[in-house]
C-alpha positions in Angstrom: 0.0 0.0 0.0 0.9 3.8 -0.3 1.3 6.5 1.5 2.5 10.0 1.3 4.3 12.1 3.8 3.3 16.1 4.2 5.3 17.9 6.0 7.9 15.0 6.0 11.0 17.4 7.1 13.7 14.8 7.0 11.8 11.7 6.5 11.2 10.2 10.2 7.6 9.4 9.2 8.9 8.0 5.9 11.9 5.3 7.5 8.9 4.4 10.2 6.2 3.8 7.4 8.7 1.8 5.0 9.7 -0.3 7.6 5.9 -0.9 8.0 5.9 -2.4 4.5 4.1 0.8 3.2 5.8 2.4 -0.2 6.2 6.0 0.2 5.1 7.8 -3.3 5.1 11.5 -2.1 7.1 13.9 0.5 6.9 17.7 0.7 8.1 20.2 2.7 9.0 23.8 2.1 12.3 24.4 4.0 14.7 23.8 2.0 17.3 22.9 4.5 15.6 19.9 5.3 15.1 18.9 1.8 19.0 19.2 1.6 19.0 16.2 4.5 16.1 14.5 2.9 17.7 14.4 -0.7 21.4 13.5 0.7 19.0 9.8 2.1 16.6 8.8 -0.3 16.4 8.1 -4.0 13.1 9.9 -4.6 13.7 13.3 -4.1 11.5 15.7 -2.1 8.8 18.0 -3.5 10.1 21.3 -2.1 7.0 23.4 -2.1 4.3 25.2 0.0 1.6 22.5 0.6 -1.4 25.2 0.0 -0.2 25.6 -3.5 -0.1 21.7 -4.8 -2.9 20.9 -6.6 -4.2 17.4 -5.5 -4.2 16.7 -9.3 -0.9 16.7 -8.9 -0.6 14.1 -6.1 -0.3 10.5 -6.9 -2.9 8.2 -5.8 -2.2 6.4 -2.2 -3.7 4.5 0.4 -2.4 6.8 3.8 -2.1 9.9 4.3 0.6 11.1 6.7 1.8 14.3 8.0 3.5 15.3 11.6 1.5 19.0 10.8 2.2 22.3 12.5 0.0 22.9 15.5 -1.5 26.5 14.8 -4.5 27.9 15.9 -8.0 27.5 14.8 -10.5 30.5 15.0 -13.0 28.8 17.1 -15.3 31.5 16.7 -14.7 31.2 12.6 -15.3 27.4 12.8 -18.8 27.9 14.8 -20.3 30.0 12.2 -19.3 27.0 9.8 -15.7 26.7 8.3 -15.2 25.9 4.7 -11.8 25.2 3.1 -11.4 29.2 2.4 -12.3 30.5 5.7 -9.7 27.9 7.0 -6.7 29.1 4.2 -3.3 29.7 6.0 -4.1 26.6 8.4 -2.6 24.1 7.2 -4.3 21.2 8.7 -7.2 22.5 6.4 -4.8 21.6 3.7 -5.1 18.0 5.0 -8.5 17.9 5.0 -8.7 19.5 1.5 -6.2 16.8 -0.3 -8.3 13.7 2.4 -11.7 15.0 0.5 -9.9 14.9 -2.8 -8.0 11.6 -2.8 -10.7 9.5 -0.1 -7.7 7.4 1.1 -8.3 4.7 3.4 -6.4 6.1 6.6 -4.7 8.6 7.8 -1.9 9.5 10.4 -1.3 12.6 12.3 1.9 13.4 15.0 1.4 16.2 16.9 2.8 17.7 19.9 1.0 16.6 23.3 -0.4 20.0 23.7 -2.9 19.6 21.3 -4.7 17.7 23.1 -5.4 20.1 25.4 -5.1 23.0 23.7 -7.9 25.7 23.4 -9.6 23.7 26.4 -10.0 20.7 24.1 -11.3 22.9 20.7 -9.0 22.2 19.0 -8.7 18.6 18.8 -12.6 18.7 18.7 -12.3 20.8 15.5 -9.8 18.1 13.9 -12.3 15.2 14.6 -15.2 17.1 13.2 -13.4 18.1 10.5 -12.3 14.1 9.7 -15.5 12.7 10.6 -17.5 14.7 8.0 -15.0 13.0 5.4 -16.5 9.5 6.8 -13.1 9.2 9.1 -13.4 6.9 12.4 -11.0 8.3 14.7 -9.2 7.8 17.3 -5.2 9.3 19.4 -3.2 8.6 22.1 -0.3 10.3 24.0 2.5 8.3 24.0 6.0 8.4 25.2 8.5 7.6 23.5 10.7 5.7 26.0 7.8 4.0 26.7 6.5 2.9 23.6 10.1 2.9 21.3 12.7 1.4 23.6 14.4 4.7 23.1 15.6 6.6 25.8 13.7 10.0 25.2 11.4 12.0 27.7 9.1 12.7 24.5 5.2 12.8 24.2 3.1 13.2 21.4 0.2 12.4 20.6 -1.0 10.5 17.3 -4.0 10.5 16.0 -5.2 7.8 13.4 -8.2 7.1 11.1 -9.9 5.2 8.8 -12.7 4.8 6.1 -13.7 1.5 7.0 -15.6 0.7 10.7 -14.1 -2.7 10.5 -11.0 -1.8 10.0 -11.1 1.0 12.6 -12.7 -1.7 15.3 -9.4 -3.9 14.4 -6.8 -1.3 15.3 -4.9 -1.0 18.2 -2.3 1.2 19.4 1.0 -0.7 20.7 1.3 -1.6 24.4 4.3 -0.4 26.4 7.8 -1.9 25.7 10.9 -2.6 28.5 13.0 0.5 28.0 16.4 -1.5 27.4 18.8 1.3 25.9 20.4 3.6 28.0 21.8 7.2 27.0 25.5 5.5 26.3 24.1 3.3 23.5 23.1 6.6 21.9 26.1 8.7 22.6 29.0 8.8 20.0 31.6 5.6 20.4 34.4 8.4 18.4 35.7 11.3 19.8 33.6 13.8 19.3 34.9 17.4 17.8 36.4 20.1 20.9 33.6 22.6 19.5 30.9 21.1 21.0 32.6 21.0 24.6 32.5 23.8 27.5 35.6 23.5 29.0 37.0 26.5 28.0 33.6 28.5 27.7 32.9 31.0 30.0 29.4 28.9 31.4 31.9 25.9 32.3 32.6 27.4 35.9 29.1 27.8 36.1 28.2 24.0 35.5 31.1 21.9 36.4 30.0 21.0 40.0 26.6 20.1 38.9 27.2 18.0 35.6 29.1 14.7 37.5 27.6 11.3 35.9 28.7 9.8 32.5 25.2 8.2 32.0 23.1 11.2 32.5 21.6 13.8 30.3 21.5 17.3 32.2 20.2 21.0 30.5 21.7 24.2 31.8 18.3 26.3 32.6 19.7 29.8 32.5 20.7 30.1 36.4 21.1 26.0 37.2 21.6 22.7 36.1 18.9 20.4 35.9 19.8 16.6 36.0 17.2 14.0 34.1 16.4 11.6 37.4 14.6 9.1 34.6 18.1 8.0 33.1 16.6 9.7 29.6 17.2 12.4 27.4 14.8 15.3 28.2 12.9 16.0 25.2 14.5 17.5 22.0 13.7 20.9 20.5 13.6 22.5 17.5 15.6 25.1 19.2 18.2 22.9 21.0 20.7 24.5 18.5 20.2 28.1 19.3 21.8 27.5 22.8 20.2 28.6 26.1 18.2 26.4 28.4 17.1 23.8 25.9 20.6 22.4 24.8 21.2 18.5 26.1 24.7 18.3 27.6 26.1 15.3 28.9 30.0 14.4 30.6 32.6 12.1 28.8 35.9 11.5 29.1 37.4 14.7 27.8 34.8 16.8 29.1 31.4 18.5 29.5 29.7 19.0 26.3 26.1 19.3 24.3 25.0 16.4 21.9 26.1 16.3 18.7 23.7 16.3 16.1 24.6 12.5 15.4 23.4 11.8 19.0 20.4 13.6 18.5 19.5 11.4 15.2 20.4 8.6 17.6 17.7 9.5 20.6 15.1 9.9 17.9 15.6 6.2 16.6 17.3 7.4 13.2 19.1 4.2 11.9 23.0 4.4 12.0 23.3 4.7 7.6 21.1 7.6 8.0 23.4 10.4 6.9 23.8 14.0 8.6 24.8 16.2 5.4 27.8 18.9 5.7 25.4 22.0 7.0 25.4 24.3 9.5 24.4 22.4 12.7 22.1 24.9 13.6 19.7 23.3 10.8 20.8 19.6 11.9 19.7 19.9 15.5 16.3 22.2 14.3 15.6 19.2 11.9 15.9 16.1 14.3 14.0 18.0 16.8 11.2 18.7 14.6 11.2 14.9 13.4 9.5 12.0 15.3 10.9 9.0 16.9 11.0 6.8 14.3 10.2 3.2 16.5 7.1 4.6 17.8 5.8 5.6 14.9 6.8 2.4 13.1 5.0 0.3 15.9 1.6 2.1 14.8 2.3 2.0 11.0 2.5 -1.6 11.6 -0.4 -1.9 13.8 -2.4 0.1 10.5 -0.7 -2.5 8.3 -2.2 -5.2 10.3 -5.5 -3.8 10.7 -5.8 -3.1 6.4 -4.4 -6.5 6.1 -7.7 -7.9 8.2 -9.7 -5.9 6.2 -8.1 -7.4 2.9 -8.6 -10.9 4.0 -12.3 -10.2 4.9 -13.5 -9.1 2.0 
């Protein structure tokens, strides 16, 4: 079966789905720094471009449509008095729902930050599922964490939210149960020696942090005025602004020194297989990238959950 991958970024959603057994026949994304990544890994190239202006003529038929979309908000107020696809232009979940209408395919997968399901005291998630059930969509999400649910060790929820056409198949799927968290942060730090740039020791914060930062299998964050120490033996969740510096970078203590993640380690704690390559750009777009993407395992243990639920409905019919 097929699927295509909107706002695919650096192809998270696209690894997890072809692991699945899917066959990816569309990406797109506008930033053009994540094509660059995107390109450098896969064969079929990215369609670099603003998803309000593809035409779903121009979209291949498929079976699933994916897409880890940008959270923004809805105008509740607009959607009472009754939303059509215009009122909703410059959201672009209404792009989804635009191409779903189009194309009818059998499911759909969303990944979304965990806030959604809260946000605007539940409205917004409530316009989603109005939105997908007037297309004939059965719904259903979950939050999950993803050293929880990926064997990944990664303070990260998110929650996904999955559909689909048929009731039967809907009433067949199931999201994954909890997994043994085996992997520690030192199977996802660098086994090399990792570059002098990305260590403190001769930064002027170092004299802040060097009491605080004391254990080699520990992720801590410098929050401005102290050091915070992950007590869960994870990585605290990665941002699309780990890069920028300040409170949200991930440092850890090695052998040479204090130091942030690399942007390898970073692929690493999202579940990125080790051939996945990191192309020569300015890490600044590397670390925005991988924080933006999802962790690949959990994602792959609900595209193969969908697989087995389509399969049922195959083999029923």
């Amino acid at each position: 079966m097929k699927f295509i991958d909107l706002f695919s970024g650096i192809g998270g959603i696209k690894i997890a789905f072809s692991n699945a057994g899917f066959e990816c026949v569309l990406s797109n994304d506008f930033d053009k720094n994540a094509k660059i990544t995107y390109d450098f890994n896969f064969s079929d190239k990215m369609l670099l471009e603003d998803i309000q202006k593809i035409s779903t003529d121009e979209i291949p038929s498929f079976d699933i449509l994916c897409g880890g979309f940008p959270c923004q908000p809805f105008s509740i107020a607009g959607y009472r008095k009754g939303f059509d696809d215009e009122e909703g232009r410059g959201n672009l979940f209404f792009d989804i729902i635009r191409i779903l209408k189009a194309k009818k395919p059998q499911a759909i997968f969303l990944e979304n930050v965990k806030n959604l399901k809260t946000h605007d005291k539940g409205n917004t998630l409530s316009v989603i599922y109005n939105k997908l059930e007037k297309l004939g969509y059965k719904v259903t999400d979950k939050v999950l964490n993803t050293m929880e649910y990926g064997n990944i060790p990664q303070n990260r929820e998110r929650i996904y939210i999955v559909g689909f056409l048929n009731q039967g198949v809907f009433n067949k799927f199931e999201f994954p149960n909890k997994t043994p968290l085996t992997k520690t942060i030192l199977n996802c730090l660098e086994k090399n020696e990792v570059e002098d740039k990305y260590y403190y020791n001769n930064k002027p914060i170092y004299e802040k942090i060097k009491d605080d930062i004391i254990k080699k299998d520990t992720v801590y964050q410098w929050r401005r005025k102290y050091v915070r120490e992950n007590k869960k033996g994870v990585c605290p969740t990665l941002t699309a602004n780990m890069g920028t510096g300040g409170h949200n970078v991930p440092i850890v203590l090695d052998s040479k020194g204090i130091r942030k993640l690399t942007p390898r380690e970073c692929a690493n704690f999202q579940g990125f297989p080790k051939n996945y390559k990191l192309p020569n750009i300015a890490n600044s777009h590397l670390y925005k990238q991988i924080g933006n993407s999802v962790s690949i395992p959990v994602v792959q243990r609900i595209a193969e959950n969908i697989n087995l639920a389509l399969a049922k409905k195959t083999l029923t019919q």
